[in-house]
C-alpha positions in Angstrom: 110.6 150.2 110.2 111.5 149.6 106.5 115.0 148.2 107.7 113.3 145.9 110.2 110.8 144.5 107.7 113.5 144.1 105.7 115.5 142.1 108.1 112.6 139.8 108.7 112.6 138.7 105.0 116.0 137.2 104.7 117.0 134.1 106.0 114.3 133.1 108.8 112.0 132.7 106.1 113.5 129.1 105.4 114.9 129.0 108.8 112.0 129.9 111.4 108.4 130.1 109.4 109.0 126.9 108.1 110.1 124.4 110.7 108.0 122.9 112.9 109.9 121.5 116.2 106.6 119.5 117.7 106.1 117.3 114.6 109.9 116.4 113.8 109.8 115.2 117.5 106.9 113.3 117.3 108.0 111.6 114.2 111.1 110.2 115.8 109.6 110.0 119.0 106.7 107.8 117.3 109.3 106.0 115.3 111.8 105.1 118.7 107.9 103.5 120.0 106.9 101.5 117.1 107.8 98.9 114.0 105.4 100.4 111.5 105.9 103.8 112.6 109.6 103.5 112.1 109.2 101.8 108.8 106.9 104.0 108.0 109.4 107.1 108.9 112.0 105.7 106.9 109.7 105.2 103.8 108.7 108.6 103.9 111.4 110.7 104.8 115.5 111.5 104.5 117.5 112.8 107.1 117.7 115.8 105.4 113.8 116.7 105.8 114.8 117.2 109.1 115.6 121.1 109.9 117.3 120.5 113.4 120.6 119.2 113.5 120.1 116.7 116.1 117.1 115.7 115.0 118.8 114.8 111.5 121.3 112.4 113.0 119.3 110.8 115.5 117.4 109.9 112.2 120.3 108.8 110.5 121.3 106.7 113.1 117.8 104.9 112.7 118.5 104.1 109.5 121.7 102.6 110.0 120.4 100.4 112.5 117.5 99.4 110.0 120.0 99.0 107.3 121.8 96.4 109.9 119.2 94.5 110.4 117.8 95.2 113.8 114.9 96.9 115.1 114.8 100.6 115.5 114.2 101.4 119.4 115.3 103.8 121.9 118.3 101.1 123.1 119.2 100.2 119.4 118.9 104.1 118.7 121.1 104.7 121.6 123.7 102.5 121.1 124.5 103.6 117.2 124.4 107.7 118.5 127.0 106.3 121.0 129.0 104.3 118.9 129.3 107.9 116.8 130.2 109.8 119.9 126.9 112.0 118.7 124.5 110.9 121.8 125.2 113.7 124.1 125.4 116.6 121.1 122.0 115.7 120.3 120.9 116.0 124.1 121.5 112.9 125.6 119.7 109.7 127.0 117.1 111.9 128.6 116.2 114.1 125.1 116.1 110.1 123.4 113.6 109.1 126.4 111.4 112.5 125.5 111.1 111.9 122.5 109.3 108.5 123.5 107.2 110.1 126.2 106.5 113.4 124.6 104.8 111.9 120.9 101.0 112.3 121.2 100.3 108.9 119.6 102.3 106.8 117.3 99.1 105.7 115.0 99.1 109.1 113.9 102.5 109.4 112.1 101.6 109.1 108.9 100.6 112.7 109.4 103.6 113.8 111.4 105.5 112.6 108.6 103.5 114.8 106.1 104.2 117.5 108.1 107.6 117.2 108.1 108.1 116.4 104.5 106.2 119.4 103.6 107.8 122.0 105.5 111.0 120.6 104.5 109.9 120.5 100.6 108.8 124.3 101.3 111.8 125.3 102.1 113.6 124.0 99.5 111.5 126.0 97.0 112.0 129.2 98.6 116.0 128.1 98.8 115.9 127.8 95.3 114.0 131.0 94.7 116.1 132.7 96.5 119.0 131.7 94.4 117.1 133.0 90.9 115.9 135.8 92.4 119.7 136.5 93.5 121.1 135.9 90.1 118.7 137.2 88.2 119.9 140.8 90.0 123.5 139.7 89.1 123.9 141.9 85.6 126.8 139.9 84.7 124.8 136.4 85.3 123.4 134.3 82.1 119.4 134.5 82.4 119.5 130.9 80.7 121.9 129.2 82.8 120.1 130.5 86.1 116.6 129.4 84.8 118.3 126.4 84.5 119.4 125.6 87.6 115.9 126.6 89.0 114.4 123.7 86.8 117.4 121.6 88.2 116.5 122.6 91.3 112.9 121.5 90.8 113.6 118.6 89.4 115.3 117.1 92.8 112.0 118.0 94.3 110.2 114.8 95.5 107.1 115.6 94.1 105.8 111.6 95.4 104.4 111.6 91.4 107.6 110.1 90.0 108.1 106.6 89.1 111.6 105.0 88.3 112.7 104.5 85.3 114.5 101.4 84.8 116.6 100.7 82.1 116.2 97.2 79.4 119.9 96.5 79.9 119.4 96.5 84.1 116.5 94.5 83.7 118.2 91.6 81.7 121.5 92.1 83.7 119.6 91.4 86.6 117.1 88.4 85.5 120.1 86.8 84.2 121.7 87.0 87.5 118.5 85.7 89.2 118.7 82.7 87.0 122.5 82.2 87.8 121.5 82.1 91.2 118.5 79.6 90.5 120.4 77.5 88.6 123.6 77.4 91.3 120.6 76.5 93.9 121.3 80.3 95.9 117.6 80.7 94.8 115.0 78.5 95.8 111.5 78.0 94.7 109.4 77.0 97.8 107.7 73.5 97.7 104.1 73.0 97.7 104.6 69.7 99.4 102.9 67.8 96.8 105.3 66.6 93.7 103.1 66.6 90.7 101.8 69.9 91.6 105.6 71.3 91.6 106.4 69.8 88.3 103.5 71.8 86.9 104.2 75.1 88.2 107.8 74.6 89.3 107.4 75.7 92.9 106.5 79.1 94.7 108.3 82.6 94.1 108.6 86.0 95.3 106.5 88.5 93.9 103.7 86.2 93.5 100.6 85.7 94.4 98.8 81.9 94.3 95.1 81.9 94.6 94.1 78.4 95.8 90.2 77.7 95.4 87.6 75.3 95.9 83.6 74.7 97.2 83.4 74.7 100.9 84.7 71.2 102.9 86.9 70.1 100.1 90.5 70.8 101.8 91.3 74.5 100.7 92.9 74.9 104.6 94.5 71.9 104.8 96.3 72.7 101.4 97.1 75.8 102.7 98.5 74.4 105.4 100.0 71.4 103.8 102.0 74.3 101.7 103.1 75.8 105.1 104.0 73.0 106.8 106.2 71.5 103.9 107.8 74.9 104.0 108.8 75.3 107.2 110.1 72.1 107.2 112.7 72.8 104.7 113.8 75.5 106.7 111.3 78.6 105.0 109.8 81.2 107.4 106.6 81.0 107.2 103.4 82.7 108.3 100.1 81.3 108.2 96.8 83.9 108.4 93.4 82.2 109.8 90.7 84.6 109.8 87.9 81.8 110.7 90.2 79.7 113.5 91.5 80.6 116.4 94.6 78.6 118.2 92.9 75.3 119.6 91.2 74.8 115.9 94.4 75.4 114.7 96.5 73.3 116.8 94.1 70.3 116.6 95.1 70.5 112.6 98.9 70.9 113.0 99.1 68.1 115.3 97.0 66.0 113.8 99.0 66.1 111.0 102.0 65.6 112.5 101.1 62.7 114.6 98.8 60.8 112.2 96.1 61.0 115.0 92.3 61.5 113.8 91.5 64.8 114.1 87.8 63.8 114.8 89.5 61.8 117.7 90.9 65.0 119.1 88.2 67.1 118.5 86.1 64.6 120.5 89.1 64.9 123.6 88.8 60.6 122.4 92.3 60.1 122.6 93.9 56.9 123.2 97.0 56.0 125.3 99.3 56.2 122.5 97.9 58.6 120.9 99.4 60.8 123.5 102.9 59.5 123.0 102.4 60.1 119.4 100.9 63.6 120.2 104.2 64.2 122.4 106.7 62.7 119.3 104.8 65.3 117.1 105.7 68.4 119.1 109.0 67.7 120.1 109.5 66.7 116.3 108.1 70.8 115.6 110.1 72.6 118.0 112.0 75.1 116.3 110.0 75.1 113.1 110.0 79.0 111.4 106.3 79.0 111.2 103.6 81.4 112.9 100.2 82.2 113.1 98.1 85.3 112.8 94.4 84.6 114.1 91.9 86.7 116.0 92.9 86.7 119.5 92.2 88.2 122.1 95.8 89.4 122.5 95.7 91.1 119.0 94.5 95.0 119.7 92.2 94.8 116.6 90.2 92.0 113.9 92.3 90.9 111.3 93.1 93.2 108.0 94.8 93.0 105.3 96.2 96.7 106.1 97.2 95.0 109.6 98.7 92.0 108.0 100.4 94.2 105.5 102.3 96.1 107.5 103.2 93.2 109.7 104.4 91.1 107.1 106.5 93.7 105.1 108.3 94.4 107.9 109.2 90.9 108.7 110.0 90.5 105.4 112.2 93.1 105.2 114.6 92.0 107.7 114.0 88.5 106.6 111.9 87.0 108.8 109.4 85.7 106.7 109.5 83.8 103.9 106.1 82.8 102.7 102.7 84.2 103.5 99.1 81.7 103.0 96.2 83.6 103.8 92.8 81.8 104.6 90.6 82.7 103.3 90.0 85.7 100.9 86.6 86.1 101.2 86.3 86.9 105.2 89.6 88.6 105.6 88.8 92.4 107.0 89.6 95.8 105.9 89.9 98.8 107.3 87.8 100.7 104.5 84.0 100.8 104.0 82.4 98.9 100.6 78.8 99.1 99.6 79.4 95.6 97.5 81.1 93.0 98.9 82.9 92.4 95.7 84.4 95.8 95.8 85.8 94.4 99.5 87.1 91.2 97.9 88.6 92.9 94.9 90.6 95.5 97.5 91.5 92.8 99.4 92.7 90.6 96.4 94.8 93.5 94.7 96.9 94.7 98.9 97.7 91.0 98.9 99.1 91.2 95.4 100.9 94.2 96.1 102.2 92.7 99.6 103.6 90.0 97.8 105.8 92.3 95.5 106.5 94.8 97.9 107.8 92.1 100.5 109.4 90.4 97.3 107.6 86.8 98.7 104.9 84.0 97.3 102.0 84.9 98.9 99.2 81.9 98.8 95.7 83.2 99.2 92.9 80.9 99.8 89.1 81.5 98.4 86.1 80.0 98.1 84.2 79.3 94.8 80.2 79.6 94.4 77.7 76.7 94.1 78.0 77.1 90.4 80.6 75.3 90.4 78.8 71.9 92.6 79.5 68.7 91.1 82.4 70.0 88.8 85.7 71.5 88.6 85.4 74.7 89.2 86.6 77.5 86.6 87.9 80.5 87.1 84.6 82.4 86.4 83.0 80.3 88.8 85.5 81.9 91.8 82.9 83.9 94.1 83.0 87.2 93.4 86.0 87.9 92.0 86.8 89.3 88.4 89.8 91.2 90.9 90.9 87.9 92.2 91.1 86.5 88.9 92.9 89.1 86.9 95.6 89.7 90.5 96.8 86.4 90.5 99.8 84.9 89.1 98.8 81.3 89.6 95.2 79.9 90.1 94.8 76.7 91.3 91.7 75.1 91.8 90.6 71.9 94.1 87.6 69.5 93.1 86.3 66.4 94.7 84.9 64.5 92.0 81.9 62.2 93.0 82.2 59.4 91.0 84.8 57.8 88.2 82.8 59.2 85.8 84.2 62.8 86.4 86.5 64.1 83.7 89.3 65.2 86.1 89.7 61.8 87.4 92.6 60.0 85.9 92.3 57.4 83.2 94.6 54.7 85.3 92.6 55.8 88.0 89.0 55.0 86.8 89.3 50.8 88.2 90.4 51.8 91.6 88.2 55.0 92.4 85.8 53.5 94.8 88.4 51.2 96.7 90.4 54.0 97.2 87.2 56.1 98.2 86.6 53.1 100.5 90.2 53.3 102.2 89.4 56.5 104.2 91.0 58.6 101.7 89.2 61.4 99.2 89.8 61.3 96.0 91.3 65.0 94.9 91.0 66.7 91.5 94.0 69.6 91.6 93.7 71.8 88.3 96.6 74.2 87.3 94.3 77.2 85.7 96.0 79.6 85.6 100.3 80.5 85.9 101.3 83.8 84.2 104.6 82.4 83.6 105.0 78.9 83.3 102.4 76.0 82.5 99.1 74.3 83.2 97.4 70.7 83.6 95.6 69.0 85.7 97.1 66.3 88.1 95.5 63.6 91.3 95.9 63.1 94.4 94.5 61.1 97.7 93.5 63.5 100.6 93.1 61.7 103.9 90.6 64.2 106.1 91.5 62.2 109.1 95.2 63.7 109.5 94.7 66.7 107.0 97.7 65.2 104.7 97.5 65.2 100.8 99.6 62.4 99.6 100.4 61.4 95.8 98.8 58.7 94.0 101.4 55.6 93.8 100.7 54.3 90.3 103.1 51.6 88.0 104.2 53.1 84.7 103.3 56.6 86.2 104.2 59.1 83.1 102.7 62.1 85.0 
């Protein structure tokens, strides 16, 4: 008996007790089935959390087709095993299609993978104990040098507590090639689509998050989308989230834009002969463009969320297929997670879209809506509703204000004799104030809105030293 127990201690401690076949499959068999389950996979884990052979290099192979650029699915999967000559040593087509059909549910990876990693962390540690325990019974061994290589050992632990440490020298190396790259034009900022408002903040970058705010029915969407649009234009993926329109709403606003046809007219299904031919010219002059929509639909499997929109989005980003993200608005975008305040809700919300943006390494533009405090004047950023979050997340604030009358003090100087004929034109007289940009300036500049076609459009003025 003593022999046998003793047999049983040995080696199928790390290499039976602590493996677990059913969720190793079910992570890759999750991961063959969907996006975020395979990004989520290859966030989480390293080939060599994976105790079976096969198993291990049917995960490696995913990441080599992630690496590449394409999507991680049972044909992609395929093809890279077969390209290795590895497909039929780690059972073939119909182990690959098992996988698939054999994971209980892909939404519950996330504990699969902690499964996995832990076992495989587990046995690690009893590796490594192993090792002292056998050189510490090795009389001719140094006691200090084997303690070391047990704190060695347990340093290479991923404990998921460590941050990276990144060194000032990388950190200017790098920044000063970024700027290279900006300055040789490799880099772009992306356009807001209205000049005076680029020459204050210089554009739109990665990493950053622009909160654009005003009082209901001032033109916080059609900013948004004015943003978008001028994007995509230039050639910038672009995603635009509605959480209050759906695709007709939508549409009307795109291509009333584009065609210069009232919106009101379209709305109203008034539309004129050629303002179908203009319609037409409009769409055929879109066709192509890198921009998309997320909206409630009846299509989507859930409400909008800003968990739902950040995994979607950091995926495309990630295999660069998104370039910039505007979100309308802050304030009614969903969450997965319960608040008792709906500040609490808005502050969560504010801080994931801040975090998308550097995690995705894109501008995000988020719109929100200020209080009534703010009625009659520009609004400040202690006037934006509900949000001491929104206010400290943000890289750039920029705030919209339709002043009333010449009198206001955002309107412009060389603007004062021409306010009401300009009012009287069709167009709306816009306030845009710069509040807030953590790295570069602030100021306030004007600008004509026409309602009509949802277009922002600068203010033509003689001896303009804006």
């Amino acid at each position: 008996m003593e022999g046998a127990e003793a047999g049983n201690i040995q080696e199928p401690l790390t290499r039976a007790r602590f493996v677990n076949p059913e969720a190793e499959r079910s992570v890759l068999g999750a991961m063959l089935r969907s996006k975020a389950a395979a990004q989520a996979g290859l966030d989480g884990l390293g080939a060599g959390d994976f105790f079976d052979p096969g198993n291990r290099e049917i995960f490696d192979a995913m990441r080599t087709v992630s690496d590449g650029g394409q999507a991680v699915d049972l044909v992609t999967v395929d093809q890279e095993l077969t390209r290795r000559g590895k497909l039929e040593a780690v059972g073939g087509a119909a182990y690959m299609i098992e996988l698939t059909q054999g994971v209980p549910s892909a939404a519950n990876v996330g504990a699969y993978i902690g499964i996995v990693k832990g076992l495989s962390k587990r046995r690690v540690a009893i590796q490594a104990a192993e090792a002292l325990a056998q050189g510490l019974k090795d009389p001719a061994a140094d006691v200090d040098a084997v303690l070391g290589q047990l704190r060695d050992a347990a340093d290479g632990l991923e404990t998921g507590g460590k941050l990276k440490l990144v060194p000032l020298d990388e950190v200017n190396i790098d920044t000063y090639d970024y700027l290279d790259k900006r300055t040789r034009g490799e880099i772009k900022a992306l356009p807001t689509g209205i000049r005076s408002v680029d020459g204050i903040i210089g554009g739109l970058f990665g990493g950053e998050m622009t909160v654009v705010a005003a009082r209901p029915s001032v033109g916080k969407t059609a900013f948004g989308l004015n943003i978008a649009m001028n994007a995509a234009k230039d050639g910038f993926k672009v995603v635009f989230v509605s959480c209050e329109m759906g695709k007709e709403g939508l549409g009307q606003r795109t291509l009333s834009r584009g065609a210069y046809v009232s919106g009101d007219r379209l709305r109203k299904a008034e539309i004129e002969p050629e303002d179908w031919e203009a319609l037409q010219n409009a769409m055929v002059e879109m066709t192509g463009m890198p921009f998309q929509f997320i909206f409630n639909d009846p299509g989507n499997p859930e409400p909008i969320t800003v968990e739902g929109v950040f995994e979607t989005v950091r995926d495309a980003a990630r295999h660069g297929g998104i370039d910039l993200l505007v979100v309308d608005y802050i304030g009614i975008m969903g969450t997965k997670r319960e608040f008792k305040e709906n500040w609490l809700k808005v502050a969560y919300i504010s801080r994931e879209l801040k975090r998308l943006a550097m995690a995705a390494n894109i501008p995000v533009v988020a719109l929100c809506q200020v209080n009534r405090m703010a009625q009659g004047k520009m609004p400040t950023m202690a006037e934006l509703a509900q949000s001491g979050a929104v206010e400290q997340d943000a890289d750039g604030i920029i705030f919209l204000h339709r002043p009333e009358s010449h009198e206001d003090k955002s309107v412009n100087p060389k603007d004062v004799a021409g306010f009401y004929a300009m009012q009287e034109a069709g167009s709306v007289y816009i306030s845009i104030s710069v509040a807030k940009q953590r790295n570069g300036s602030i100021g306030t500049v004007n600008v004509m809105f026409d309602p009509n076609v949802m277009r922002y459009n600068e203010i033509m003025r003689t001896d303009d030293t804006r």
